[in-house]
Structures are given as structure tokens and as C-alpha cells.
N, C-alpha and C positions, 0 to 999 in steps of 0.2 A: 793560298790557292794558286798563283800567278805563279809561285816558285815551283811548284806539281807540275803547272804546266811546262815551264818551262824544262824541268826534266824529265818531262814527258818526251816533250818532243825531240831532246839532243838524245836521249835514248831512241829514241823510233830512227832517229833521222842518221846513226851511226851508222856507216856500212859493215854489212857480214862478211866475216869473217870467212873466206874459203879453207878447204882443210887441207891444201898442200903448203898455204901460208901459215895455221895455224901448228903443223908439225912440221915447217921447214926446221932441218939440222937433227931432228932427232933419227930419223932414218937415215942411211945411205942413199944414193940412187939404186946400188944394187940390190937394197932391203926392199928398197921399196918397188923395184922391177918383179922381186921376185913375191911378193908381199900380193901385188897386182894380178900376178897369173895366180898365183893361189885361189887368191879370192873369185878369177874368173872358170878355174875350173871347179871350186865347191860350187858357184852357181852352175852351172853345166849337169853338174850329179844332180844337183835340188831337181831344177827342170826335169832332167832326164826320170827322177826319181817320182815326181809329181805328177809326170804321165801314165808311166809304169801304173801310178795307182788307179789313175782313171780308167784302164784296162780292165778295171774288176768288175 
């Protein structure tokens, strides 16, 4: 029971992971520059696209 908890708690108490440290190296920066505008103009359409619907 004592050893559960105890990984219990070194698991809770690990810090997360962010996702530019967890895929540091596999992109470029330019992958990833342009990886970034992608991803903010598919959200641009979504939105644009979501209104549009609400027009009906």
C-alpha cells in the first residue's frame, strides 16, 4: 500500500511535459514556422466556416 502511494505521488508530482520540449529536434524551426501558420489559418476557415453556418 505505502509503495502505490508512493508512486502515486512521484507520478502526480512529475512535471508536464510541454510540446515544443517534447518534439524538440524533430521539426526544423522552418517546419515548424510554417506548420504554425497552417494550423492558424485551418482555424481561421473552421471559425469562418462555423459562422457561415450560423447564418442559416
Amino acid at each position: 500500500m505505502i509503495l502505490e502511494i508512493n508512486i502515486m505521488i512521484k507520478t502526480l508530482s512529475k512535471p508536464k511535459k510541454r510540446l515544443s520540449d517534447k518534439y524538440r529536434w524533430i521539426l526544423t524551426k522552418k517546419q515548424g514556422k510554417n506548420l504554425n501558420e497552417h494550423i492558424k489559418q485551418m482555424r481561421e476557415e473552421w471559425d469562418d466556416e462555423a459562422l457561415s453556418l450560423r447564418t442559416w
